[in-house]
ZAMARGU-4260 file (C-alpha; in steps of 0.2 Angstrom, whole numbers, plus 5000, padded with zeros to 4 digits):
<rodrens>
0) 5811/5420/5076 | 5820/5404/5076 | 5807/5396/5063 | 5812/5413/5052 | 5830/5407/5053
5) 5828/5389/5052 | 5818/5396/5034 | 5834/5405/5028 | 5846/5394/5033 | 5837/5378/5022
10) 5836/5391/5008 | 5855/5396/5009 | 5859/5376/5010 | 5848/5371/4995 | 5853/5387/4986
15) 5871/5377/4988 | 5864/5361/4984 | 5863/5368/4968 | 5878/5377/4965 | 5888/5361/4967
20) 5874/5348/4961 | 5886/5342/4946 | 5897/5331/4960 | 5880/5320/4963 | 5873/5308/4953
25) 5858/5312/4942 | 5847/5305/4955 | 5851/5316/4969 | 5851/5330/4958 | 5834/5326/4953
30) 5826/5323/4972 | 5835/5342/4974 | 5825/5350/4963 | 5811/5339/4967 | 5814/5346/4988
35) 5811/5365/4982 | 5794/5362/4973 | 5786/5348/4982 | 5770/5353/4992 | 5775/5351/5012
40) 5766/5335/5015 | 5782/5328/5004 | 5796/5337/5007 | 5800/5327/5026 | 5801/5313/5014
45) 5812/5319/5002 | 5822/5328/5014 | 5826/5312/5024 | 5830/5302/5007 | 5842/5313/5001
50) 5850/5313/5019 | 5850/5295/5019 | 5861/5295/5000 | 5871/5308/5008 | 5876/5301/5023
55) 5892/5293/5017 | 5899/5304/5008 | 5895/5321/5011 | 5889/5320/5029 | 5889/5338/5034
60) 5875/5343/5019 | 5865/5327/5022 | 5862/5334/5043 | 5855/5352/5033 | 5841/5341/5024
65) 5838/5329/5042 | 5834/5346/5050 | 5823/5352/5034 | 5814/5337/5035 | 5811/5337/5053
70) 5805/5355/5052 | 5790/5350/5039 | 5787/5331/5049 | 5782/5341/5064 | 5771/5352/5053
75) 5761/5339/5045 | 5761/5324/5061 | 5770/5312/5049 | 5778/5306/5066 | 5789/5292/5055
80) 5798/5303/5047 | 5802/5312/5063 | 5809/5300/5071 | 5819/5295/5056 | 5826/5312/5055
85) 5833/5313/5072 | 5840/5296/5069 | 5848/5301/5051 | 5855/5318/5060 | 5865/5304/5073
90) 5872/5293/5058 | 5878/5307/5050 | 5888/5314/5067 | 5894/5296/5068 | 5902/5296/5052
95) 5909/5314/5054 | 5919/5306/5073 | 5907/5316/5082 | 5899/5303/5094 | 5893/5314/5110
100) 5881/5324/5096 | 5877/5305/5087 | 5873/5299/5105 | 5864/5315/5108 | 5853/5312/5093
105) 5850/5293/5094 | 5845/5297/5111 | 5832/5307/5103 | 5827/5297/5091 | 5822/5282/5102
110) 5811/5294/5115 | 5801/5301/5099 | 5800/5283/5095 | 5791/5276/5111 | 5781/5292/5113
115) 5773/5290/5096 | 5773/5270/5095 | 5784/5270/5080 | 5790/5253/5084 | 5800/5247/5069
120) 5810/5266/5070 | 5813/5259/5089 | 5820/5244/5084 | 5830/5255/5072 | 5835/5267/5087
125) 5844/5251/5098 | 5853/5248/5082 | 5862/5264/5078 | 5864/5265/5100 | 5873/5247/5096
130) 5883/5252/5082 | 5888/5268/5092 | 5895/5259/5107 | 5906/5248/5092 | 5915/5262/5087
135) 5917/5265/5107 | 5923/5248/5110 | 5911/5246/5125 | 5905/5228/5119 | 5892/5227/5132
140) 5882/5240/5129 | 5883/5238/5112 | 5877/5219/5113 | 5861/5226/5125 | 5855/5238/5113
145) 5857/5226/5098 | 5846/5213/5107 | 5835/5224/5110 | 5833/5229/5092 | 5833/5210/5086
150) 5817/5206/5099 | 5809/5220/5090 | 5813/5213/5075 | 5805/5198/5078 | 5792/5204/5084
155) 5789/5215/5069 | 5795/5201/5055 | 5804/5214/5048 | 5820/5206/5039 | 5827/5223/5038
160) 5830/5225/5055 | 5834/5206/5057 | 5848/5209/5044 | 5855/5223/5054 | 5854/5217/5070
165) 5864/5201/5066 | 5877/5211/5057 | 5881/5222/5071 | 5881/5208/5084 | 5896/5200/5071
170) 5904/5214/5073 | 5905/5214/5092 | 5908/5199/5094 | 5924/5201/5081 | 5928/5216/5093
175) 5929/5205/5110 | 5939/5191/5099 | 5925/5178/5098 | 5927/5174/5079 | 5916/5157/5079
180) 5901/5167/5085 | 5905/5184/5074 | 5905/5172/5060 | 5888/5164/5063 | 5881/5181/5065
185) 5887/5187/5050 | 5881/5173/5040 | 5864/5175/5045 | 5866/5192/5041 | 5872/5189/5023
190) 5856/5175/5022 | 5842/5187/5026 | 5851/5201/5014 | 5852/5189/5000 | 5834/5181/5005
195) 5828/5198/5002 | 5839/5205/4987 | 5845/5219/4996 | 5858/5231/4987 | 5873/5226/4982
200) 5880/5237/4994 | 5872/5229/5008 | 5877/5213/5004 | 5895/5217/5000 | 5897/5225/5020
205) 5894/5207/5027 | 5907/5201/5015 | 5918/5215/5023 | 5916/5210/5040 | 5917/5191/5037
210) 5934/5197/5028 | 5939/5205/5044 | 5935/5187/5054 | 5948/5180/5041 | 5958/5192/5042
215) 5960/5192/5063 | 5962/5172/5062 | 5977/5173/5051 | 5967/5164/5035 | 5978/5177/5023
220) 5969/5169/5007 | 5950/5167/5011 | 5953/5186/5017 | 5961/5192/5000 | 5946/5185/4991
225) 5931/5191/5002 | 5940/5209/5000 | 5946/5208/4982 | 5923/5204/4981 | 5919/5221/4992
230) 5932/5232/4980 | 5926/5224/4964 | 5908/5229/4967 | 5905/5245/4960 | 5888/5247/4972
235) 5900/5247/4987 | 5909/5262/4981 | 5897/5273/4991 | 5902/5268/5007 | 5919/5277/5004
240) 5923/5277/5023 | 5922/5256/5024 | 5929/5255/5005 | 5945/5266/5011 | 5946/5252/5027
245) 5946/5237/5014 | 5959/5246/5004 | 5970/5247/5022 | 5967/5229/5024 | 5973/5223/5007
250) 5987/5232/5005 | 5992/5224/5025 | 5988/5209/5019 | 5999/5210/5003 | 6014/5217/5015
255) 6013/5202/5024 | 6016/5190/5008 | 6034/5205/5005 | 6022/5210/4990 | 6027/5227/4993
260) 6020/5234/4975 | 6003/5229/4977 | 6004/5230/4996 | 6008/5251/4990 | 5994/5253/4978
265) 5982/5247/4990 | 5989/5259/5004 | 5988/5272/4993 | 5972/5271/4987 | 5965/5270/5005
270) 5973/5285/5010 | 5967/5297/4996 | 5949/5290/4999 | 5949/5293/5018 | 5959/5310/5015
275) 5942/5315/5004 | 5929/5312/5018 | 5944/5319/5032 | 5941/5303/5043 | 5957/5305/5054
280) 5957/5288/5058 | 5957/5280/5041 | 5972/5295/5036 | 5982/5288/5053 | 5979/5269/5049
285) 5985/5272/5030 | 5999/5283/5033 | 6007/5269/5047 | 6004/5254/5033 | 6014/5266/5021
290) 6027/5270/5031 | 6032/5252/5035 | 6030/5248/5015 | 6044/5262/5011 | 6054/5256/5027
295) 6054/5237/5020 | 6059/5245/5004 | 6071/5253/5009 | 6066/5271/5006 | 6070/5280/5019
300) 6064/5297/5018 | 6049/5293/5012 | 6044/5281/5026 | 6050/5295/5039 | 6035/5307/5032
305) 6022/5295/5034 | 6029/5290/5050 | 6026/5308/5056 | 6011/5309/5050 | 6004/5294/5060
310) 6012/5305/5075 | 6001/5323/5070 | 5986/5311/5067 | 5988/5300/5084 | 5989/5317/5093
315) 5972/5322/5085 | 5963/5303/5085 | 5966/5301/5104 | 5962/5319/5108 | 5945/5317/5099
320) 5943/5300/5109 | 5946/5305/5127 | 5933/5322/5123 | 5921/5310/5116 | 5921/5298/5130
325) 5919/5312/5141 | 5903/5318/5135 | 5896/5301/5134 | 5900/5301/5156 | 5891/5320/5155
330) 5875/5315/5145 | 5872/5300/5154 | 5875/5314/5171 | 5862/5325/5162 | 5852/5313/5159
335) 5852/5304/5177 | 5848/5322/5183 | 5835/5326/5172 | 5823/5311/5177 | 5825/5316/5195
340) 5835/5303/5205 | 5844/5314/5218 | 5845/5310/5237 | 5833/5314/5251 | 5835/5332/5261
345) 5834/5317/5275 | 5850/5308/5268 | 5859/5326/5264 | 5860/5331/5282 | 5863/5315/5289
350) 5877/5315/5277 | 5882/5332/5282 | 5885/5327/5302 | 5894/5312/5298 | 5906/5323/5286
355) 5907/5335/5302 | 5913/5320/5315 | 5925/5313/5302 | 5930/5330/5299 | 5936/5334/5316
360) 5944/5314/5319 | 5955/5318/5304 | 5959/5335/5302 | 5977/5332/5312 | 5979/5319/5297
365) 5973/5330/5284 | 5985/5346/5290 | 6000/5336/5292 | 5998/5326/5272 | 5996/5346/5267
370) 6011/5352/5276 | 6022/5340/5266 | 6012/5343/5250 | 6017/5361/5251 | 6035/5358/5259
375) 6038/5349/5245 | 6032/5360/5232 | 6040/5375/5240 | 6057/5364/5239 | 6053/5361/5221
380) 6051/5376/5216 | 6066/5383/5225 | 6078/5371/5217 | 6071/5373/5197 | 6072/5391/5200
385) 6090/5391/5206 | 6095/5379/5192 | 6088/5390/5179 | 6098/5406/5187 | 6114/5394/5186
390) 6110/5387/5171 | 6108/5405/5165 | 6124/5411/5172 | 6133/5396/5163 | 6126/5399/5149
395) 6132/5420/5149 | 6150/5414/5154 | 6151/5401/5143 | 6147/5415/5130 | 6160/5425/5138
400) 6173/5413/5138 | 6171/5411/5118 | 6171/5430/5116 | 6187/5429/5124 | 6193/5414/5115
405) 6193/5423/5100 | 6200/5439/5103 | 6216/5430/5112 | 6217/5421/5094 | 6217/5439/5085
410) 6230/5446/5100 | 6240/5435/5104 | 6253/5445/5114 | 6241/5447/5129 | 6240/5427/5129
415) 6248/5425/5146 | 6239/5440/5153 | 6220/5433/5152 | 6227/5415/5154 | 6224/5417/5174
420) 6209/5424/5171 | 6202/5410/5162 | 6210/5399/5173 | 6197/5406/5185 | 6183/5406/5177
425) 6183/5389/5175 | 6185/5385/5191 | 6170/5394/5196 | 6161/5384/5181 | 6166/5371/5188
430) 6159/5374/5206 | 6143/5378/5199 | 6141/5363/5190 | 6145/5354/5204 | 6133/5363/5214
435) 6120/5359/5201 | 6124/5341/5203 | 6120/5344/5220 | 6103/5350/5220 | 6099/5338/5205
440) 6102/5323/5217 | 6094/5329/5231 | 6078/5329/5221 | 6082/5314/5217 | 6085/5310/5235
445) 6068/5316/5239 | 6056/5305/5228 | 6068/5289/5232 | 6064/5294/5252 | 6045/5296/5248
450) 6046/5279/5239 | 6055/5270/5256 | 6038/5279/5265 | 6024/5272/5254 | 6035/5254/5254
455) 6034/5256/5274 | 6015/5256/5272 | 6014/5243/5264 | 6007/5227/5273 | 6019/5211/5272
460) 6009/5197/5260 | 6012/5182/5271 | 5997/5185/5279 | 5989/5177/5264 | 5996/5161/5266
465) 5985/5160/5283 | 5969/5162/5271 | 5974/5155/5252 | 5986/5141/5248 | 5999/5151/5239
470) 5999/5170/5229 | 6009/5179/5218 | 6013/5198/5216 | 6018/5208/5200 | 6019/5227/5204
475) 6028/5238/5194 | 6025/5259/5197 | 6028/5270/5182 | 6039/5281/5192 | 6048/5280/5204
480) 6032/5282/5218 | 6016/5273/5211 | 5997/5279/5209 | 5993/5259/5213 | 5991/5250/5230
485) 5986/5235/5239 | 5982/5233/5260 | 5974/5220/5271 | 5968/5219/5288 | 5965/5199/5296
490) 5958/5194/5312 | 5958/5175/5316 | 5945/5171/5305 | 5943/5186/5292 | 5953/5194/5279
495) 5950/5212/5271 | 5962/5212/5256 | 5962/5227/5244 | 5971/5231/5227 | 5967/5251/5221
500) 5970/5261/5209 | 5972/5281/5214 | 5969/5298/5202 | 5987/5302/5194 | 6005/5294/5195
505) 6020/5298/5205 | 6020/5309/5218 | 6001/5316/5217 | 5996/5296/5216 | 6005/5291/5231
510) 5998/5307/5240 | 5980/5300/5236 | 5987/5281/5239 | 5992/5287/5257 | 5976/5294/5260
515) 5966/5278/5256 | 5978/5267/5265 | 5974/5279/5282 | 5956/5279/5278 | 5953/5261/5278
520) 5965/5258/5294 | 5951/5270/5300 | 5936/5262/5293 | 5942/5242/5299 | 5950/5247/5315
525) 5945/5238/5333 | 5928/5233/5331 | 5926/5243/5313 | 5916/5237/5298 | 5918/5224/5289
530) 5904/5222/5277 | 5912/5222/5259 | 5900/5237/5251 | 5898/5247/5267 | 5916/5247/5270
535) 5918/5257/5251 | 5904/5267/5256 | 5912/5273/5271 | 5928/5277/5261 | 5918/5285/5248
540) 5910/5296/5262 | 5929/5301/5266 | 5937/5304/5252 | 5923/5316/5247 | 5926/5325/5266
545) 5946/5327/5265 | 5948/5333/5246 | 5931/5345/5249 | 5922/5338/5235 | 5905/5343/5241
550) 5907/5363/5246 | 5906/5366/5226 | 5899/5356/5214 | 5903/5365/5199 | 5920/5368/5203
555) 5922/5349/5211 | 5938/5338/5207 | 5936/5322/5201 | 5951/5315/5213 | 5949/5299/5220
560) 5954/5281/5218 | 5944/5263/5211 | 5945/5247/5219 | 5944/5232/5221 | 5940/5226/5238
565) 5935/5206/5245 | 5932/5200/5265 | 5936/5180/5265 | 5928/5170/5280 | 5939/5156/5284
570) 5926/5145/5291 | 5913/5147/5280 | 5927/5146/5265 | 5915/5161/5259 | 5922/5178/5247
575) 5913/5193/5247 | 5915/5204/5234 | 5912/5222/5231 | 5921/5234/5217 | 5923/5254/5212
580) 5926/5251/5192 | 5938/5237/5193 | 5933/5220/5191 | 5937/5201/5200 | 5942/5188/5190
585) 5943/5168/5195 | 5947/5155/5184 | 5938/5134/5192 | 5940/5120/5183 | 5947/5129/5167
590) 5934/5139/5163 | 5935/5160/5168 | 5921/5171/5178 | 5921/5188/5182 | 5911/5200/5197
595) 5908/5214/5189 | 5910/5232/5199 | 5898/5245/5203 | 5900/5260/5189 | 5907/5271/5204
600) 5924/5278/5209 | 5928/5281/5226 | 5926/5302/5227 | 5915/5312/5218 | 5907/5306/5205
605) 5887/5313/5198 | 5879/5297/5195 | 5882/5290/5212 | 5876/5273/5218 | 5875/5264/5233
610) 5889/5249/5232 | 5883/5232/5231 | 5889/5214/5238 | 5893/5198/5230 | 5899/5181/5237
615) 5907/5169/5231 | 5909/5148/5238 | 5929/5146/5236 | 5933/5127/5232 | 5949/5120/5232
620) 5961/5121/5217 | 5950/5140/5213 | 5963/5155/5207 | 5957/5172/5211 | 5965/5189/5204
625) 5963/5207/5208 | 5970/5221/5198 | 5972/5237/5192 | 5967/5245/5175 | 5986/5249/5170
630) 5993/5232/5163 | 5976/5229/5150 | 5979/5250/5144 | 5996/5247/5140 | 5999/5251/5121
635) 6011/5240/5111 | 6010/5224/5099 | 6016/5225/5082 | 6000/5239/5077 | 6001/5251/5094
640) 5986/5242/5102 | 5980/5243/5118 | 5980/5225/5125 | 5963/5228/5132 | 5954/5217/5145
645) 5951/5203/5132 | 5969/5200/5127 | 5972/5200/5148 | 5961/5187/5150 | 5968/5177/5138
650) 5985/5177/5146 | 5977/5175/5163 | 5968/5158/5158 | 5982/5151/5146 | 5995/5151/5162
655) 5982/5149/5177 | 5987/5131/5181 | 6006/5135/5182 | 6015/5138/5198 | 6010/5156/5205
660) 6030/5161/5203 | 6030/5155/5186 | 6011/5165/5182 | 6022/5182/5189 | 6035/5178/5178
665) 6026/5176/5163 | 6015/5191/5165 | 6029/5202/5168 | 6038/5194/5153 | 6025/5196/5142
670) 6021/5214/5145 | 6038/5219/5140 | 6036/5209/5125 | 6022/5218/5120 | 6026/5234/5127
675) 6043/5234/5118 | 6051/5250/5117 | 6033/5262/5119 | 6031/5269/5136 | 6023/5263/5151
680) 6007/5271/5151 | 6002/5268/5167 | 6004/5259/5184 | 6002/5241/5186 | 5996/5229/5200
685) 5991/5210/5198 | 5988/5199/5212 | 5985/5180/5210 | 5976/5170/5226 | 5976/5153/5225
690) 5961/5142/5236
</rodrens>
């Protein structure tokens, strides 16, 4: 039944090929009418080409002829154009924003690869894996997969693939800010294309990319003149989702040189080519470009409609980004499940009687954080749904107060007659606004109160000074109560110090903060552990218990907290490290490292793993720091940019020889520099230890 289908379906879709053939070139018209009449031992090839020249521009008719031509490769064995097909399908998703379904495909596409020893597709496979995590920003992945692909390459002595890798490698490089490496990548890219006398077009994309190396370092001219080569190239056209990206970049370009004519054509023409392939990303980027061109200008009105434009698009890009992201954490579950790695029926119940004895230890604990949970919901409640009665009451008598307004206007002879009655109403107004002055602040009162209680656990910092020469603290909740928090416990020779990063902000995040700081108290008491990974797993263990995550797994939530967690032996002037998703960094003899964390949070999470340790020799003069996530997330910057972990880093290893107070200051003044008048996004922690 589904092969009947699969029949009329590729009928319907070349039936509409076509119907609308005319908007191809003659070419692709001819391969279409070749497709229809070609014996079956033919037709995955021609399928797959005419997906390939599709891809681009019309990607959502090129996936119909991948799937054709999958249908007849696994009818006639021919297992390259299999794999091929799978891999087309996942290009085409990519160019459409749909990245779980590329992922899903690419995936595919590299298993059919190893199973049927189609090495050179392989190679191909690590490639569009690379390329995917680009447009992800997740740099390291994207370098694993590409060196993959560029061994296979070599190994093959295929240029092709050489070509590609190198290319791809510039650009993640150009992504984390490394331009002299970007640029020697791209420049062997460009070398093996023009070795070979590849397309035009091919050649004309390293062009591109070495214009965006320019274009990042400030070189305005060299940029100007590698992208005035990609737009003049006629070949390049194709591309019309790269082609509306150099337009973007000229036409910012010209608005820095105040050429605000040209800077307007360029804009303009990037917009109507991303508006004809519906990439929302381009449309955003162009409509911002425009709007400050009309502002500089001048004109007003119009720089107000693209500037709400950029707000309709950012809605939809960012919405599109966090669902994408998502998936990428579900697939990766699926697969994880899939080849079998679950724990032992051993483990589960050992599991199980450890939840029961924490269970019982803290369910006073867990009872009492509930209680004032719901007290203060109830309190909540109570107080919106008497403001909106009173706000509703105002709201009548303030329409009754008009009514009668108007007809003491029209009669005046009963003026002194409603005079005391309005006298009286507005006293009772007045009394109710008061009232609802009242209720306001008490809520007011009740965050500012739970604020004073979170400070209270709080440990006091000095401690420090016994175990590192100096530190520095810049914390700085988004409201008034903070999702963020750090805790230590010493003895005389050992320090446990902790910076976290908890589920939510305000009062849900200083609920979950609570719990961690109780837990760990629990975990490090008299005699209690203090191993660096066995510490998180015990917590993990915990959190899991006291938010129930393990009754049901398919209605489980994903509350919990990630951390970053150190044990410092005095005597043996030893560090040891161990992290849920949030990294260390140090910074000896001017030169920056980082631990990296295990790929956990602390709660719930599918693709569980055991925490690991790492140590670290402090020497004299090292600078330590432990964060959260919120001050690289921030948005801001002259383009509404995240500051990532890259542009963190920088600021971290530009100041690190300066006084620790002076380091604080300059973080904190930086971020509200770049921050300007946007919104903090997020709570921030940022600790500095100094050996």
């Amino acid at each position: 039944m589904e092969r009947i289908k699969l029949t009329i379906l590729t009928v319907l879709v070349f039936w509409g090929m076509s119907a609308f053939s005319q908007k191809f070139s003659p070419e692709i018209d001819s391969l279409i009418r070749l497709s229809t009449t070609a014996p079956d031992s033919l037709r995955d090839d021609i399928s797959n080409t005419i997906c390939w020249k599709l891809r681009n521009n019309y990607p959502d008719m090129a996936i119909q002829y991948a799937m054709t031509a999958i249908k007849y490769a696994e009818k006639t064995h021919d297992n390259e154009q299999l794999v091929k097909g799978y891999s087309y399908i996942g290009v085409c998703h990519r160019n459409l924003g749909n990245y779980s379904d590329a992922l899903e495909y690419y995936n595919l596409g590299l298993e059919k690869a190893k199973q049927l020893g189609v090495h050179d597709q392989e190679a191909y496979a690590y490639i569009n894996l690379g390329n995917l995590y680009l447009y992800q920003e997740q740099y390291d992945e994207a370098e694993t997969n590409l060196s993959k692909g560029l061994e296979l390459g070599k190994q093959l002595g295929d240029s092709s693939i050489l070509s590609y890798c190198y290319l791809n490698l510039g650009r993640t490089y150009l992504g984390r800010n490394q331009y002299e490496d970007a640029e020697n990548n791209l420049q062997h890219a460009l070398a093996v294309r023009t070795a070979i006398h590849a397309s035009a077009g091919d050649i004309t994309v390293c062009k591109k990319y070495l214009g965006d190396i320019y274009f990042a370092r400030g070189e305005i001219d060299r940029a100007v003149s590698r992208y005035l080569e990609c737009v003049s190239n006629e070949k390049y056209l194709n591309d019309i989702d790269l082609q509306s990206e150099v337009f973007r970049k000229l036409s910012q370009l010209y608005y820095q040189r105040q050429d605000y004519d040209s800077s307007e054509y360029f804009g303009e023409q990037s917009l109507k080519l991303a508006s004809d392939i519906g990439a929302k990303f381009r449309i955003r980027n162009a409509h911002e470009i425009l709007a400050k061109i009309h502002y500089a200008k001048h004109e007003f009105q119009d720089a107000a409609d693209h500037y709400n434009q950029v707000i309709l698009y950012n809605d939809s890009v960012f919405s599109d980004e966090l669902t994408e992201k998502l998936f990428n954490i579900q697939f990766k579950a699926k697969t994880y499940e899939q080849e079998g790695k679950i724990s032992s029926l051993k483990r589960d119940n050992d599991l199980l009687e450890e939840n029961n004895r924490l269970q019982d230890r803290f369910i006073m604990m867990l009872a009492i954080f509930l209680a004032l949970g719901v007290l203060m919901l109830v309190v909540l409640f109570i107080m919106n749904k008497k403001t909106k009665r009173l706000n509703r009451q105002l709201h009548s008598q303030h329409e009754e107060i008009k009514s009668k307004n108007i007809e003491l206007h029209n009669r005046a002879e009963e003026i002194a007659q409603k005079h005391a009655e309005l006298e009286q109403q507005n006293e009772y107004i007045d009394k109710q606004r008061l009232m609802l002055a009242q209720q306001q602040k008490q809520i007011t009162d009740s965050i500012s109160y739970a604020k004073r209680i979170q400070d209270a656990l709080f440990p006091d910092l000095n401690e420090l000074k016994s175990f590192f020469s100096d530190y520095f603290i810049y914390y700085s909740p988004r409201d008034v109560v903070s999702g963020d928090f750090y805790w230590l416990h010493s003895d005389q020779d050992r320090l446990i110090f902790v910076v976290a990063d908890c589920t939510g902000h305000g009062v849900p995040g200083a609920f979950m903060s609570m719990l961690g700081i109780c837990a760990l108290h629990e975990i490090t008491g008299l005699g209690g552990e203090s191993n660096a990974a066995n510490i998180l797993e015990r917590l993990r263990k915990m959190v899991k218990t006291l938010l129930h995550q393990e009754e049901d797994k398919s209605n489980m939530t994903k509350d919990g907290m990630d951390m970053t967690l150190v044990v410092v032996d005095r005597k043996e002037r030893v560090l040891e490290y161990s992290g849920a998703n949030l990294p260390l960094i140090y910074v000896r003899n001017g030169e920056e490292f980082q631990l990296k964390p295990n790929r956990n949070p602390i709660g719930i999470y599918i693709k569980e793993k055991p925490f690991e340790s790492q140590r670290l020799t402090l020497l004299e003069g090292d600078m330590i720091y432990m964060f959260s996530d919120g001050y690289a997330s921030q948005f801001g910057g002259e383009f509404n940019m995240k500051l990532k972990m890259g542009g963190f880093k920088d600021i971290i290893l530009k100041n690190h020889a300066l006084p620790l107070n002076e380091q604080r200051n300059l973080l904190e003044k930086y971020f509200l520099e770049w921050k300007g008048n946007a919104t903090q996004i997020d709570d921030i922690t940022v600790i500095g230890l100094k050996v």
